[in-house]
C-alpha positions as CSV (number, residue, x, y, z in Angstrom):
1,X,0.0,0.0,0.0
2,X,2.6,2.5,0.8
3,X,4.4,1.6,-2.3
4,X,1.8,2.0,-4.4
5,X,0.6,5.7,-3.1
6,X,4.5,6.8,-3.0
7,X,4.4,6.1,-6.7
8,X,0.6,7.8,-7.2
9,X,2.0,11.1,-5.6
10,X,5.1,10.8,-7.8
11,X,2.9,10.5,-10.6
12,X,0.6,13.2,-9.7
13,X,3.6,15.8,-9.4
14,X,4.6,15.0,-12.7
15,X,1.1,15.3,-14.6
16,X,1.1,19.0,-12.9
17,X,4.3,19.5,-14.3
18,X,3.2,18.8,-17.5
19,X,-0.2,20.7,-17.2
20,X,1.7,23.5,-16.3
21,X,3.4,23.7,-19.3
22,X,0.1,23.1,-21.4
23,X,-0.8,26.5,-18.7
24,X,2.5,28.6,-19.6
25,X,1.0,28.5,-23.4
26,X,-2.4,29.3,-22.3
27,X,-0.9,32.4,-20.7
28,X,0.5,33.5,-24.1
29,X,-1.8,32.5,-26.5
30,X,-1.7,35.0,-29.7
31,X,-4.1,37.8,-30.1
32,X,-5.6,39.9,-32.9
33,X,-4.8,43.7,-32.5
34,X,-6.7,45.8,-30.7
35,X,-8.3,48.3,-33.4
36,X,-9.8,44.5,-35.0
37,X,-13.7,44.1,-34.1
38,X,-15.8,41.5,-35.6
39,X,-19.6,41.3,-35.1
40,X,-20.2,40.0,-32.4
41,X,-23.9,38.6,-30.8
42,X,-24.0,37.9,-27.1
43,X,-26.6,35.3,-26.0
44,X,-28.2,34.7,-22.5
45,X,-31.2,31.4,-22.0
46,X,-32.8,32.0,-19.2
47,X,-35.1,29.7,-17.4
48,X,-36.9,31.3,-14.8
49,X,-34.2,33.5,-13.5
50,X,-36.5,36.3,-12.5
51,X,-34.2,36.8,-9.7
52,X,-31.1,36.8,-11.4
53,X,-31.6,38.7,-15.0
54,X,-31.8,42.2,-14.3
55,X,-28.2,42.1,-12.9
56,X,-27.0,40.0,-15.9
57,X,-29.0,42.6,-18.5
58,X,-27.4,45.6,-16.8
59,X,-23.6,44.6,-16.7
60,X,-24.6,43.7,-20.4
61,X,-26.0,47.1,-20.9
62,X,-22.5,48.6,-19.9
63,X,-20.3,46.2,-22.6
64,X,-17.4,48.6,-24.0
65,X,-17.9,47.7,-27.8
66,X,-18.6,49.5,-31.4
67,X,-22.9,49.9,-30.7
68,X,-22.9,48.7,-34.5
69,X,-21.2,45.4,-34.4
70,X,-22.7,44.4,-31.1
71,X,-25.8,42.5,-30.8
72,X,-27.5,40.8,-27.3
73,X,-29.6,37.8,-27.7
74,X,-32.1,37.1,-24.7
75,X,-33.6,33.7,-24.5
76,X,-36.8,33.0,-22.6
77,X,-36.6,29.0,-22.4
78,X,-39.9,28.3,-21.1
79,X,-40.4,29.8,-17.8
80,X,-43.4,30.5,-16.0
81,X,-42.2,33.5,-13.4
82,X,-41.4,36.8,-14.8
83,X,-38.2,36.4,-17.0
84,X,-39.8,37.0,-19.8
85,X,-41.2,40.5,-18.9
86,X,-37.8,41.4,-17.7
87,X,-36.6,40.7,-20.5
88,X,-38.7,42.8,-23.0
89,X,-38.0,45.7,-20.6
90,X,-34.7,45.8,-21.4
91,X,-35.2,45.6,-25.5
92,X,-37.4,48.7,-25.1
93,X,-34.4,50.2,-23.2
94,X,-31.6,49.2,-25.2
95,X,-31.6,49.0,-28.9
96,X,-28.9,46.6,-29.3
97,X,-31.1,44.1,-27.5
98,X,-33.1,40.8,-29.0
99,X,-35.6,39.0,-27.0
100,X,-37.2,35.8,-27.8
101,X,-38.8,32.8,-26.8
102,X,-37.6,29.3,-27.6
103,X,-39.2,27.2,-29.7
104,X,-39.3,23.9,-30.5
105,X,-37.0,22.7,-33.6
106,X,-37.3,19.8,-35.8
107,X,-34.0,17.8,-34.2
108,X,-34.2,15.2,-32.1
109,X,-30.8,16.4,-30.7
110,X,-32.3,20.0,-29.6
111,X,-34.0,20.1,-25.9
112,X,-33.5,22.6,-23.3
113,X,-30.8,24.8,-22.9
114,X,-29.2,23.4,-26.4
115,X,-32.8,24.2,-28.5
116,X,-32.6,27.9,-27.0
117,X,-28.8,28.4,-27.9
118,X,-29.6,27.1,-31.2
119,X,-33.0,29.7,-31.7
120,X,-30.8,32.1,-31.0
121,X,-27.5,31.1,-33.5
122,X,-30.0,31.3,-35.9
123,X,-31.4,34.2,-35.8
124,X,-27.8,36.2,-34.9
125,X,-25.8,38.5,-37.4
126,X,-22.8,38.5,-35.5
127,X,-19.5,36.5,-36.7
128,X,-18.5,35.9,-32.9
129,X,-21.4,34.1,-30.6
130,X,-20.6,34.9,-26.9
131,X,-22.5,32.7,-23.9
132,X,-23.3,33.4,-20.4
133,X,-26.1,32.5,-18.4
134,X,-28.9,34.6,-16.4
135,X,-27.0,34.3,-13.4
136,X,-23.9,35.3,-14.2
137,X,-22.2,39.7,-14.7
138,X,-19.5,40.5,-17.3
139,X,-17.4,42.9,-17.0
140,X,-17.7,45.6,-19.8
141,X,-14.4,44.8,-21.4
142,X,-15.3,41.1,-21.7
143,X,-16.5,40.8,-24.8
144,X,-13.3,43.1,-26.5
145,X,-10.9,41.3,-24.7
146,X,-12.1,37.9,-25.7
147,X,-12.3,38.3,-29.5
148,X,-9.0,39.0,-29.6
149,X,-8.1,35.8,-29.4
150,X,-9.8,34.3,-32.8
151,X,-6.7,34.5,-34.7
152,X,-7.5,32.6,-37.8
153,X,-8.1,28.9,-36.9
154,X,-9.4,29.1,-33.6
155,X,-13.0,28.0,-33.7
156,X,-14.0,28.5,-29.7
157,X,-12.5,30.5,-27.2
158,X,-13.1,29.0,-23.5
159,X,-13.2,31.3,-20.4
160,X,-13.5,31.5,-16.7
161,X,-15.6,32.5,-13.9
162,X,-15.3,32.3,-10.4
163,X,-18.3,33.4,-7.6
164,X,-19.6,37.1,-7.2
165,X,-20.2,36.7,-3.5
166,X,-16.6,36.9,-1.3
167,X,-18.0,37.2,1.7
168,X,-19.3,33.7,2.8
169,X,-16.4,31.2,3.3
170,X,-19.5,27.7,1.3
171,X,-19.0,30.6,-1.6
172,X,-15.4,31.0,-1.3
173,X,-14.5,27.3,-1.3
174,X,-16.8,27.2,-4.6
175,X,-14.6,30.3,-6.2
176,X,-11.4,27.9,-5.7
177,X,-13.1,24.8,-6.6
178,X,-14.4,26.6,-10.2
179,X,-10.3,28.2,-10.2
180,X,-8.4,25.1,-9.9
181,X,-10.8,22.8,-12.3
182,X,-11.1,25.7,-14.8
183,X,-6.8,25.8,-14.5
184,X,-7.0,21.9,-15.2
185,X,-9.0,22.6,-18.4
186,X,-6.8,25.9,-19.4
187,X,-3.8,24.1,-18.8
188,X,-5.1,20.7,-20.9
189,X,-6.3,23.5,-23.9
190,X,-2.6,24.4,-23.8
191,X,-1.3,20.9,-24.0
192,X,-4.4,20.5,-27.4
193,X,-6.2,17.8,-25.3
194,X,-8.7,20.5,-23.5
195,X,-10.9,18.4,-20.5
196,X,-13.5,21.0,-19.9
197,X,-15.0,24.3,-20.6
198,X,-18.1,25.9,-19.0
199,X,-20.7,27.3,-20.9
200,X,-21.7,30.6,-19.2
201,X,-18.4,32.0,-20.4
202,X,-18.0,30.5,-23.7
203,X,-17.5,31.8,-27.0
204,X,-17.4,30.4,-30.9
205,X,-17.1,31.5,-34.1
206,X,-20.2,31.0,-36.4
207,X,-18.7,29.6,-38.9
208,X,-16.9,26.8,-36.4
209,X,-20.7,26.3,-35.3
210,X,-22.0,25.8,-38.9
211,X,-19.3,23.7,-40.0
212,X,-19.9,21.3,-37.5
213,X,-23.5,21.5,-37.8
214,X,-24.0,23.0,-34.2
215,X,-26.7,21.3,-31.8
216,X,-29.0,19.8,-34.2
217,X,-26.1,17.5,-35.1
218,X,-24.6,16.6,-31.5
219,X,-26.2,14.0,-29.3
220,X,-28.3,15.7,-26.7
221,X,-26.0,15.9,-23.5
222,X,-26.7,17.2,-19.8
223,X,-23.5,19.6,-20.1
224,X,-24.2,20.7,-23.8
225,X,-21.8,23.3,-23.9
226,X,-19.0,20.6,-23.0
227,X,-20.4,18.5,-26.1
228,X,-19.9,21.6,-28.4
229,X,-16.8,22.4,-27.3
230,X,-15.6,18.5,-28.4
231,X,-17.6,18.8,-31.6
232,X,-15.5,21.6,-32.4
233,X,-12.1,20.1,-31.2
234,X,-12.9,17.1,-33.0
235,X,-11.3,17.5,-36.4
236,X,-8.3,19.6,-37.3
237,X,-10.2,22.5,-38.7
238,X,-10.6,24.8,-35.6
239,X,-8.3,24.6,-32.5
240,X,-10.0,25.6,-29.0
241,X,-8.3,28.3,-26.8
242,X,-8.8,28.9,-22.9
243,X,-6.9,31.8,-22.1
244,X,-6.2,32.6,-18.7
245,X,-7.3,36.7,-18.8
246,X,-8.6,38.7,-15.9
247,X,-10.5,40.9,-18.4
248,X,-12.5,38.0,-19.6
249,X,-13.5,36.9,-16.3
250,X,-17.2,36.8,-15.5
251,X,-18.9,36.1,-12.2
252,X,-22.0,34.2,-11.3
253,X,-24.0,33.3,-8.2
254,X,-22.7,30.5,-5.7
255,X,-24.9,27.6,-4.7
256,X,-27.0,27.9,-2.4
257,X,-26.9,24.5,-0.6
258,X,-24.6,21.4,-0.7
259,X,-27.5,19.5,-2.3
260,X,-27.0,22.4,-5.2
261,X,-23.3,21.1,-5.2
262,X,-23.6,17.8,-5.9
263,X,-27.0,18.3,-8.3
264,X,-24.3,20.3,-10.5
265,X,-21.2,18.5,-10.0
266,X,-23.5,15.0,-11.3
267,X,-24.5,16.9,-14.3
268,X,-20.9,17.6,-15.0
269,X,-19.7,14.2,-14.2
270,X,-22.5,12.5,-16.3
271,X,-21.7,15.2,-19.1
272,X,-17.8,14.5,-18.6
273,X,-17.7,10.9,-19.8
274,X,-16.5,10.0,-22.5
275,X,-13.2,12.4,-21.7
276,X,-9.9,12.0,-23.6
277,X,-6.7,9.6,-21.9
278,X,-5.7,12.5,-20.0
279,X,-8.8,13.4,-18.6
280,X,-9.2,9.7,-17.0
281,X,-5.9,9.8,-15.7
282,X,-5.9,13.1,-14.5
283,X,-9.1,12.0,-12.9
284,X,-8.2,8.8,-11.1
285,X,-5.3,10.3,-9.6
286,X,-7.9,13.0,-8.3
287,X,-9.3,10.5,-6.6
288,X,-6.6,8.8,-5.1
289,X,-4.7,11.7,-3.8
290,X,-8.5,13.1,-2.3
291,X,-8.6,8.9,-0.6
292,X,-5.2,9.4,0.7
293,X,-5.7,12.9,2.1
294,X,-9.3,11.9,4.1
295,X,-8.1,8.5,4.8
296,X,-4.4,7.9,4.4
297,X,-3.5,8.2,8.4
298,X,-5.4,4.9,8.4
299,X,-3.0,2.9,6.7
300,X,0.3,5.2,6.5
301,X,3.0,6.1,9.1
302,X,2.6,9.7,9.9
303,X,5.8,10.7,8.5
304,X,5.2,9.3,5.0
305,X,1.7,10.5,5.3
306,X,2.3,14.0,5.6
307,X,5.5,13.8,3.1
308,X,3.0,12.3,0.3
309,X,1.0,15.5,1.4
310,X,3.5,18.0,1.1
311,X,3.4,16.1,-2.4
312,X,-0.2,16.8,-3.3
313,X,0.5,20.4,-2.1
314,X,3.5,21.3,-4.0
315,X,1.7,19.8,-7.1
316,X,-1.3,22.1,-7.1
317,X,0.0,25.4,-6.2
318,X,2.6,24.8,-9.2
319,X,-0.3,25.3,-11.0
320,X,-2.4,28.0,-9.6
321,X,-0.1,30.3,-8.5
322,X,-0.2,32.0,-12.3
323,X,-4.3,32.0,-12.0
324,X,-4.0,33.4,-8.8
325,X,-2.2,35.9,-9.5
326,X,-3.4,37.2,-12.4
327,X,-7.1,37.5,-10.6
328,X,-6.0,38.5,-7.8
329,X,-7.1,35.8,-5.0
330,X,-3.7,36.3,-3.2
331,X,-6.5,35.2,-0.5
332,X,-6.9,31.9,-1.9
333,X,-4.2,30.6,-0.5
334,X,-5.3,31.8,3.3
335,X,-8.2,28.8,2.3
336,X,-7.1,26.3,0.8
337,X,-6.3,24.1,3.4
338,X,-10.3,24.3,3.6
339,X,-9.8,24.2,0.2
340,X,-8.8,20.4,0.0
341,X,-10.9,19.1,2.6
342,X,-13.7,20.6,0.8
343,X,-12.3,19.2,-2.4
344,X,-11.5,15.3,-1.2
345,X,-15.2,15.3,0.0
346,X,-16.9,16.5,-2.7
347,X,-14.8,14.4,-4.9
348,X,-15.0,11.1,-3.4
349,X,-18.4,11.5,-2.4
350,X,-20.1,12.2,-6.3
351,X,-19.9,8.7,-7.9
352,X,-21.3,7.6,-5.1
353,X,-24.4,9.9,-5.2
354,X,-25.9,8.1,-8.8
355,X,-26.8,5.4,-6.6
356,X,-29.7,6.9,-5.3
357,X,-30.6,7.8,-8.7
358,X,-28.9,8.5,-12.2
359,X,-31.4,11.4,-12.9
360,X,-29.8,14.8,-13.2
361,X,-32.3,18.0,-12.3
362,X,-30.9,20.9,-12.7
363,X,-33.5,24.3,-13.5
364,X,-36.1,22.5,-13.1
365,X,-35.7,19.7,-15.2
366,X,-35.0,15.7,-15.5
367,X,-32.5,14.3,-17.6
């Protein structure tokens, strides 16, 4: 046993070695110049969010780009609170709004959150298609910042987002949980085997969307702005960027509960399958370094124990130092020995959650 966790630590080191490289080139991807603006359309699918939207519409309101090459897309995916009202507020208050209400398509592929996505793709005039969701603000530089990174060939442009709310330590263990998996997938883009994206800060060219026939030709998935993002990184005519930029941050809500938690970490998980080599072995040595942190005193002398720790520790701030620094959570590092407990739990306790069930609900839906 001690044997075989000396050599899963070693191993661990050396795959965030490695990631970090893949990070270093995310850190200096190329960008167009600055004076270079596209069309762009921003799209938001709400499903009743009438608690969330107004914030979301009003940090959209205050983007920093040309009025004329700047459209914004607002999605009413069948809600029955007040979304929809809010929403046609804001197109009578700002001309560069859209609003619309999700219908259904002919596709077998499109349901949900994918069918209102793809309502609005068709519809849009811009060359650039920016995501986020109802629950989420954008700074006003976000969407300049951003398209400066579809040099020619890149097809999607992935970004990330941490929690709006600092001041409760449940939200700020969420912040570093979204840093450190977001850094895993930055780091894998870098390395042209990307893991992950997230979809309400996501971006694609139309053209990448079209050529690969968009949602009504991917399989229907829980996570479907993962599924696009491997629809585009499937063949070698678009690569997939996911710079690591404090001026394309965005910010959404925390959970509320642990149940949240783990209702959005299963629809991740269920959505992640099917993950490239890395991604498994990344992921099992996840696992084994979360069993040897909760459980290792069992079975290990204290000494190797905490050496194998030191291990685990070493390995992860190689990697998030950069993030951290460039947005500016110096305090991060204050938490994360909450951090990893909060982590190994969560992590060891997900695969074990389908056994009460393999649905996924998340807005108020079954999958």
């Amino acid at each position: 046993m001690e044997i075989f966790f000396i050599v899963v630590s070693i191993l661990y080191f050396l795959i965030h070695i490695v990631l970090f490289r893949g990070l270093r080139k995310s850190f200096s991807l190329n960008i167009l110049p600055g004076t270079v603006y596209p069309k762009v359309s921003v799209i938001v699918a709400a499903r009743n969010e009438e608690d969330n939207i107004l914030k979301c519409i009003e940090s959209l309101a205050e983007i920093n780009y040309p009025e004329e090459l700047l459209e914004i897309i607002l999605v009413n995916d069948k809600s029955d609170d007040r979304t929809f009202e809010i929403m046609k507020n804001s197109e009578r208050l700002h001309p560069s709004f859209k609003v619309i209400n999700s219908h259904k398509n002919e596709s077998p592929n499109l349901k949900g959150k994918a069918n209102a996505i793809d309502n609005a793709v068709d519809i849009s005039t811009g060359d650039i298609i920016l995501m986020t969701d109802a629950d989420c603000t954008v700074n006003p530089e976000w969407v300049k910042n951003t398209v400066r990174y579809y040099i020619p060939g890149t097809g999607m442009v992935c970004g990330f987002t941490l929690m709006n709310d600092r001041k409760s330590l449940f939200s700020v263990l969420q912040s570093a949980d979204w840093l450190y998996l977001l850094s895993l997938a930055s780091s894998s883009a870098g390395l042209n085997s990307i893991l992950s994206c997230i979809g309400n800060n996501l971006s694609f060219s139309k053209e990448a969307y079209r050529f690969t026939g968009g949602y009504k030709l991917i399989k229907f998935s829980v996570t479907e702005d993962l599924a696009l993002m491997r629809k585009i990184n499937s063949g070698k005519n678009f690569r997939v960027s996911f710079p690591v930029d404090k001026n394309c941050l965005v910010y959404t809500n925390p959970c509320r509960s642990i149940q949240e938690v783990f209702s959005q970490k299963r629809r991740w998980f269920r959505g992640g399958t099917g993950i490239n080599f890395l991604g498994y072995i990344t992921g099992a040595e996840l696992y084994l370094m979360n069993f040897l942190l909760v459980s290792g005193l069992f079975f290990l002398n204290l000494k190797l124990y905490l050496f194998l720790i030191c291990i685990k520790i070493i390995s992860e701030l190689i990697l998030l130092h950069k993030p951290v620094k460039e947005f500016g959570l110096t305090s991060f590092y204050f938490y994360y020995p909450l951090f990893m407990i909060y982590f190994a739990f969560t992590g060891l306790l997900l695969p074990w959650t389908f056994l009460a069930g393999s649905k996924i609900k998340w807005k108020g839906r079954k999958f």
